[in-house]
C-alpha positions as a printed Julia matrix, in Angstrom:
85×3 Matrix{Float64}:
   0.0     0.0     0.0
   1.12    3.14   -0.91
   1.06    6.52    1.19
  -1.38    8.2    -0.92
  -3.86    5.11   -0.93
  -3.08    5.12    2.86
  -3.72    8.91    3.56
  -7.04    7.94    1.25
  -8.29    5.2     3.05
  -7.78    7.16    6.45
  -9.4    10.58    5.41
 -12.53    7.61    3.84
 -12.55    6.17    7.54
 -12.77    9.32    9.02
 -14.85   11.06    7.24
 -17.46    8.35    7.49
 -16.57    7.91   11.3
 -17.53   11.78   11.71
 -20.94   11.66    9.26
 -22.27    8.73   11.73
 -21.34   10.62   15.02
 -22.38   13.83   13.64
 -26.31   13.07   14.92
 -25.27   11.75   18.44
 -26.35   14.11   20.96
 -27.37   17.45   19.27
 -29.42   19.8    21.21
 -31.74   21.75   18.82
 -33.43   24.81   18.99
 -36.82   22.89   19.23
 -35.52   20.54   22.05
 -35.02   24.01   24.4
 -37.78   25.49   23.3
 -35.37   28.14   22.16
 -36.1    28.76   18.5
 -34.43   31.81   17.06
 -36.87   33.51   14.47
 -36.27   32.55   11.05
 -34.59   29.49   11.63
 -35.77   25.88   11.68
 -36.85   24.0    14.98
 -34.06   21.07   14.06
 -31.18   23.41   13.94
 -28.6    22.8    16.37
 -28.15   24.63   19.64
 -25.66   22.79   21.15
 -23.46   20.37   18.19
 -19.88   19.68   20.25
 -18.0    19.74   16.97
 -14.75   20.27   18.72
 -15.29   17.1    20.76
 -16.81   14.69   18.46
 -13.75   15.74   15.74
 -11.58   14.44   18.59
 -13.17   11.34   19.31
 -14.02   10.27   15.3
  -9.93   11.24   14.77
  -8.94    8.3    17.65
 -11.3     6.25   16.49
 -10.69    6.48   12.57
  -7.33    6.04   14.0
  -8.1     2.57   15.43
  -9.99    1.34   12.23
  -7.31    2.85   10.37
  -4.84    0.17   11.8
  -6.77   -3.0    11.67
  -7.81   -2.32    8.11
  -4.42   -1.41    7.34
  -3.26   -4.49    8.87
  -5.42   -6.57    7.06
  -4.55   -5.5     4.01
  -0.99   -5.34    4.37
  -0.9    -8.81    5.79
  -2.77  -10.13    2.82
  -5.14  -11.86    4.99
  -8.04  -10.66    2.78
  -6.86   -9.39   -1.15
  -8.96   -8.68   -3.79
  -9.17  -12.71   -5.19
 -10.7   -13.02   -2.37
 -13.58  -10.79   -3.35
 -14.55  -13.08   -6.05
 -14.21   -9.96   -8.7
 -11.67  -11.41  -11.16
 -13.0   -13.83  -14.3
């Protein structure tokens, strides 16, 4: 594996890592009854971007190395995958 494929695949990992924590515990304006005019009831009061970005960066980290591994061990390769003719 290269360094650009593995930059890739970690900036993939993480990216997806922070879309699926992005949801978890958001405060909106319609949960505190606290809805600035002109804005929608689901916006966020509260998001903690600064502390979810830290916790889906050692995580991606994590997944990072044991899909890394795996690939670099050549426990799983793409005959395995059953996409060749």
């Amino acid at each position: 594996m290269a360094i650009t494929s593995a930059i890739v695949l970690y900036v993939v990992i993480w990216f997806l890592t922070f879309f699926i924590a992005l949801p978890i515990r958001v405060q909106t304006q319609g949960d505190l009854n606290k809805v600035v005019p002109g804005t929608h009831a689901g916006a966020p009061e509260h998001h903690h971007l600064k502390k979810k970005a830290i916790i889906t960066t050692m995580i991606a980290a994590v997944l990072w190395l044991i899909i890394t591994g795996i690939i670099l061990s050549g426990w799983i390769s793409i005959s395995d995958l059953g996409w060749q003719k």
